[in-house]
N, C-alpha and C positions, 0 to 999 in steps of 0.2 A: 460568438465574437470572432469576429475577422482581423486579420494584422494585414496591413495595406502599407506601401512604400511613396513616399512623396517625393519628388526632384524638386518640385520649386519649393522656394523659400515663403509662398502667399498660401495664404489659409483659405480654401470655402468660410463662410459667414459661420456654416454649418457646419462646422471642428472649430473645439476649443483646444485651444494652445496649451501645454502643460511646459511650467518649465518650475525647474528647482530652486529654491532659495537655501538661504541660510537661518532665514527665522524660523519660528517654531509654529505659526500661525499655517495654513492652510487659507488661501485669496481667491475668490473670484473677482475678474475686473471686467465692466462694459466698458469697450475701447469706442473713437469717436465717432467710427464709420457703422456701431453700431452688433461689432462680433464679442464676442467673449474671450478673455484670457482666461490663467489663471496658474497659481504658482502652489508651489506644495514645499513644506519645510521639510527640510534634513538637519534642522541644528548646524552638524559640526562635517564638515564636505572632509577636513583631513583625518577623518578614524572611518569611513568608508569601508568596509570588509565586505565579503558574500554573504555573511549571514546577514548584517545590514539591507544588501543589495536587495535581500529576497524580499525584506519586510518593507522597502520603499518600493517596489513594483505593486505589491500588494495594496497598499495604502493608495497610491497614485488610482489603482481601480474603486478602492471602498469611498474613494472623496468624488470621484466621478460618478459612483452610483446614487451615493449621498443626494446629488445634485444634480444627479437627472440628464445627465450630461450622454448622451450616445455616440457622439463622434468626437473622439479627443486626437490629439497631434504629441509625440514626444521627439526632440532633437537628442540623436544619439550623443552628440558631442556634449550634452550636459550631462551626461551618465561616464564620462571618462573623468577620475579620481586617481590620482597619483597614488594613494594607496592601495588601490583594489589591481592587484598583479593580474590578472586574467586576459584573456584571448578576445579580438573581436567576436566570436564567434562564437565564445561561452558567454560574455555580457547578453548578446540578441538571444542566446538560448533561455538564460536566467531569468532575462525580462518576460519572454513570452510564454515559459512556463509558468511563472506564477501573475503574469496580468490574464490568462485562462483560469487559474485554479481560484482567484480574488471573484473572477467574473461569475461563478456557480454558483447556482441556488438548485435546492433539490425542493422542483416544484412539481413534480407529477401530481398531487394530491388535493394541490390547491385551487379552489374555484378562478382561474385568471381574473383580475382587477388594476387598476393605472397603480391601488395604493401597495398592493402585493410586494412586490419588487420590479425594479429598474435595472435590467443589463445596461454593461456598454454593447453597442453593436459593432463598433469598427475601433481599431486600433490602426492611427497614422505613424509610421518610424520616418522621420525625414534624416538623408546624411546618413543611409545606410547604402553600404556596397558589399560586392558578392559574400565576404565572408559572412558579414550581419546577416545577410537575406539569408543564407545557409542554417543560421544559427536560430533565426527567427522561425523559417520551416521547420526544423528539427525540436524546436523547444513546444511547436505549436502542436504539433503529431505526442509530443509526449506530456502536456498538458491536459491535450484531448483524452490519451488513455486515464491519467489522472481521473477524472471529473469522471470516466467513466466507471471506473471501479468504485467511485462514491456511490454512484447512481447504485448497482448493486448493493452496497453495503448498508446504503442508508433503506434501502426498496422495505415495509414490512415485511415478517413473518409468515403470516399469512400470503404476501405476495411474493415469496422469496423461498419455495421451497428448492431442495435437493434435484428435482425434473426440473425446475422454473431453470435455474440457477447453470445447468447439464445445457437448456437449449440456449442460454444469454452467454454463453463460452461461442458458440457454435454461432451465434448471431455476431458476435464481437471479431469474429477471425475470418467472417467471410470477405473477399474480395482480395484475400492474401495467402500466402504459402502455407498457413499455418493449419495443418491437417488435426480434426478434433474424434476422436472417439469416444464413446460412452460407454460404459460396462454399465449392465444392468446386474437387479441384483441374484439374479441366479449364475453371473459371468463371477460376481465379486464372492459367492460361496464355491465356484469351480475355483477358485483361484484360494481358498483357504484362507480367506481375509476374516479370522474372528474378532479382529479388533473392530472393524466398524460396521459387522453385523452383528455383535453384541450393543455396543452405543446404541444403534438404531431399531434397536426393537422393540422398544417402547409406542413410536410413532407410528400413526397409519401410512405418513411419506415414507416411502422407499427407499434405501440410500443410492447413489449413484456413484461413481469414478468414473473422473473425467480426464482423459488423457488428450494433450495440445502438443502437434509433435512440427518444429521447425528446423527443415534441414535447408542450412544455409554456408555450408563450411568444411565441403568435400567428406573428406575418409577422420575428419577429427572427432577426436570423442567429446557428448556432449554435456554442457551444463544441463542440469536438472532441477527446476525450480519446486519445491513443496508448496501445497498453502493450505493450511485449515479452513472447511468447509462449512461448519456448522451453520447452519442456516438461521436454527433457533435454540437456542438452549437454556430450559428450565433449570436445570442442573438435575435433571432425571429425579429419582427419588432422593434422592441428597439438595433437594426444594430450594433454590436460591429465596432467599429474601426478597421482598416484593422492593425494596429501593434498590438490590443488584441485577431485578430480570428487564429491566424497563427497556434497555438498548441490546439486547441479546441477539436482537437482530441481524446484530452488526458482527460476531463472533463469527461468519465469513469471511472477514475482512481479506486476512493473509490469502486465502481463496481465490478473492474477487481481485487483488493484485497481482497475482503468478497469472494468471488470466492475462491483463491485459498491460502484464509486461513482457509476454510475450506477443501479444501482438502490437506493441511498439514495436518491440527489436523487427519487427517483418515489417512495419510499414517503415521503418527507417532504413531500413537494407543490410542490417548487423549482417558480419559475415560470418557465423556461426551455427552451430547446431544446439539447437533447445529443446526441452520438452520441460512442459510443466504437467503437475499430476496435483490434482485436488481431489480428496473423501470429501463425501456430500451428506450430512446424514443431518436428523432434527435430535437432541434431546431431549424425551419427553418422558414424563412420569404415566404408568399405566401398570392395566396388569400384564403387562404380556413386557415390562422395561426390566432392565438388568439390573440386580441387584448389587449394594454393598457383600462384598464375602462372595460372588461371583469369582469363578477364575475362565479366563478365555486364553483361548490358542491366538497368534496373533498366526500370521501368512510365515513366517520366519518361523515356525513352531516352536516357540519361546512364548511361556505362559507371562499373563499378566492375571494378576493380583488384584481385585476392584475396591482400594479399602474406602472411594467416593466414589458416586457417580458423576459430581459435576469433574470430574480431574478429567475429562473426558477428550478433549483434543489431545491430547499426547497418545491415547489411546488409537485414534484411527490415525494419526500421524505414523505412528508404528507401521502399518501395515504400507501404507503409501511408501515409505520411506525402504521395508525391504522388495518391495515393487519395483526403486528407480535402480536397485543394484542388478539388472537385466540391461541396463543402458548401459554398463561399464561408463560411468561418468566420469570427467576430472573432474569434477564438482558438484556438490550437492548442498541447496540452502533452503532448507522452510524456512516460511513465516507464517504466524501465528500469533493471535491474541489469545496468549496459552493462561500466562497466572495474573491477577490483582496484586500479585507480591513483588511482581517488577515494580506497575505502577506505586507501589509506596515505593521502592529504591529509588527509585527514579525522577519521581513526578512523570507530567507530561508533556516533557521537552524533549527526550530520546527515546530511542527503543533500546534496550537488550539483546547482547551478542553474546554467542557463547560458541567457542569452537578446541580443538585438541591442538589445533594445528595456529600459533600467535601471531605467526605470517596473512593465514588465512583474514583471522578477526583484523588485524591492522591495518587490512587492505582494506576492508569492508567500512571500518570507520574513516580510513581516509575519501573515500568513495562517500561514504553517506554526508562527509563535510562539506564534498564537492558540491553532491544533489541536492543539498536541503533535509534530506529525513536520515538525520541526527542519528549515532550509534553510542553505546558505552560498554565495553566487554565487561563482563560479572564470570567468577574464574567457573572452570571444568574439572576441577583435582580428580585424581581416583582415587581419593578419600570419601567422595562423597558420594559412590557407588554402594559404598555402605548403607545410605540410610534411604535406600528405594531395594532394599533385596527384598525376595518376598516369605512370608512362614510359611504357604502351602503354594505359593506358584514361585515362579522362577524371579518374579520381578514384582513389588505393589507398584499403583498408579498415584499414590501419595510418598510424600515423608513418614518419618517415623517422629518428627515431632510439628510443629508449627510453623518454625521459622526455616528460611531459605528457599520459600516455595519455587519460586524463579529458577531458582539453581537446582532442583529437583527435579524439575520439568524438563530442565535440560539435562540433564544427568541419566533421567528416565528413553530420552529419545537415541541419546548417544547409544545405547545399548542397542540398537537397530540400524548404526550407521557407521558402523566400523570398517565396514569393505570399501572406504571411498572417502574422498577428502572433504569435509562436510560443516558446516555451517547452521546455527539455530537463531533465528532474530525473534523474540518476542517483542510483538508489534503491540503489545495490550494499554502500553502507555501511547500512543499514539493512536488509538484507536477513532479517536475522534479532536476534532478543533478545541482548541483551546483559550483562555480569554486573554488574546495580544498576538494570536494568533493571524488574526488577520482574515480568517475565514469564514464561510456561513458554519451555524450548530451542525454536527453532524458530522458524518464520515469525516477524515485527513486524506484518505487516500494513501499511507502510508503501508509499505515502503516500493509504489511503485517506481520513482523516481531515482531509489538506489540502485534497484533491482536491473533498471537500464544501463547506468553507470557500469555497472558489474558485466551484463553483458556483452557492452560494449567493450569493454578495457580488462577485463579479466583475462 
């Protein structure tokens, strides 16, 4: 889908007009000459907020797809609400990130057909001037990475391994600053990484580390984005249940977003220095897979404890994590669809934040309010250091009982992130769409759109 600027105030035949009402109905109209309108409700125009914002952009796409509609027309001046505080420049941004992420369908797989799905193909903004067009570009470059990290997240298992996954970084960053390297995996045993050459050795795939380096910001030290890799995970010999393994696919996710929010920030021109670092590895059960009662050296030579093997992204997170302390970073944030135990805290309307530092998390949730992908901090105490020690290694990769799995997860990683001001988002509630969501089944795309916000304005 294209965003396209109109001066005059007359339509091609061939663009329908969208304007907003007040009713609740959604309308198409055949006008006399023969063109089509058509109006889309918002209810109540004075409670207008950005989170509103984002779900009427989105809608305005799904009524167009609805309806077969390819060329539609929106007047920026009916998207100005007395209530909605924001910048020309963040309204065109807002719009045009989510009339992109409304507009995706993850269709690699499907034989093409008319009944399949219906893109829009052109978005018209009429009564837009430079700052809109700024905003419109800028939302459109970080839409586009959006949709792309779906495309990974949602790609199978099978079509999604730990090398697929090393060259789709490499494929995603070319035509930009952003320099990619790949450790293989005799670089990632030179390197004393037992965390995610224990995980991965179960699989006949390889693990990889992938390192995304963007120097954009003179002699400053740099942010460092984390993402959890896993490609596919069984949950090793600790068997997920056949209704928990179905989308495991997607346990990349945080991966597939540190990916291609760095290279938003390079196609956008952030003036910063980034590096993102993703473990690549599959989960699988075999005989040659690491067991419960396992203890591994992580790269930090701090043992871990294996009291499960699906606990297993905190596991090569570890090592990635004392890998970014070589950047002397200000900052340090994974993401990760780490526990199922957010998602019951949660639902899946926000992710999970968990930091040492309440400055840190407060930014990050004001940022995530900004962007669309939702935060809620869940505490850090050093109480709950306690219930991840381990009886024969230095650290287990579980609790010591059931509950607070979320907060263990994080509890467990902090323990490798001590050198550096640092940040944990469990993304596992947002790991996929939701029903009022507004989007196709399947990946969110989350948290790339924070992950921008942040290195833009951090």
């Amino acid at each position: 889908m294209k965003i396209k600027f109109l001066e005059s105030k007359k339509y091609n035949k061939n663009i329908v007009k969208i304007s907003l009402t007040e009713e609740k109905e959604n309308k198409l109209f055949l006008l006399s000459d023969g063109s089509i309108s058509a109006s889309v409700g918002i209810q109540d125009k004075k409670e207008m907020n950005t989170r509103k914002l984002v779900s009427l952009a989105r809608k305005i796409i799904l009524f167009a797809k609805t309806n077969k509609l390819k060329n539609i027309a929106i007047d920026l001046s009916d998207f100005v609400f007395p209530s909605l505080d924001i910048s020309k420049y963040e309204l065109a941004k807002i719009l045009a990130i989510n009339f992109k992420m409304a507009n995706f369908e993850f269709t690699q797989f499907k034989t093409a057909s008319k009944e399949n799905w219906s893109l829009v193909d052109n978005v018209f903004a009429r009564g837009s001037k430079v700052e809109e067009r700024a905003g419109f570009k800028d939302g459109a470059i970080i839409g586009d990475e959006v949709n792309g990290a779906r495309v990974l997240a949602n790609a199978p298992g099978g079509d999604m391994t730990p090398a697929i996954l090393a060259e789709e970084a490499k494929k995603a960053a070319r035509g930009t600053k952003v320099k990619v390297k790949i450790l293989s995996e005799a670089e990632i045993r030179k390197l004393k990484m037992g965390g995610i050459l224990g995980v991965a050795k179960g699989s006949d795939e390889k693990p990889k580390f992938i390192i995304m380096e963007y120097k954009n910001g003179g002699n400053e030290k740099p942010i460092v984005l984390v993402g959890k890799g896993v490609t596919f995970d069984t949950g090793g010999l600790n068997l997920k249940p056949s209704n928990s393994i179905l989308e495991m696919n997607m346990d990349m996710s945080g991966g597939a977003a540190v990916i291609h929010a760095v290279v938003a920030a390079a196609k956008l021109g952030i003036k910063k220095n980034i590096v993102a670092l993703v473990p690549a590895v599959e989960n699988m059960p075999s005989g040659s897979s690491y067991r419960p009662g396992d203890i591994l050296r992580s790269m930090s030579g701090k043992t871990i404890e294996v009291l499960n093997t699906d606990a297993e992204g905190r596991i090569i997170l570890a090592d990635a994590l004392t890998y970014a302390e070589r950047y002397k970073p200000r900052l340090v944030v994974d993401a990760a669809t780490l526990t199922g135990a957010a998602v019951v805290a949660l639902g899946q309307r926000a992710s999970a934040v968990f930091s040492k530092d309440e400055n840190i998390a407060k930014t990050l949730c004001e940022l995530g309010e900004r962007s669309g992908d939702y935060l809620w901090p869940l505490p850090l105490w050093d109480e709950y250091e306690d219930d991840i020690k381990g009886t024969f290694g230095d650290f287990a990769n579980t609790g010591k009982t059931s509950y607070g799995g979320a907060i263990n997860g994080a509890i467990f990683l902090y323990q490798f992130a001590k050198e550096y001001p640092w940040a944990h988002i469990d993304i596992a509630p947002k790991m996929t769409s939701y029903d009022g969501d507004h989007l196709a089944k399947g990946a969110s795309g989350a948290p790339v759109r924070l992950l921008v916000e942040l290195l833009k304005n951090y």
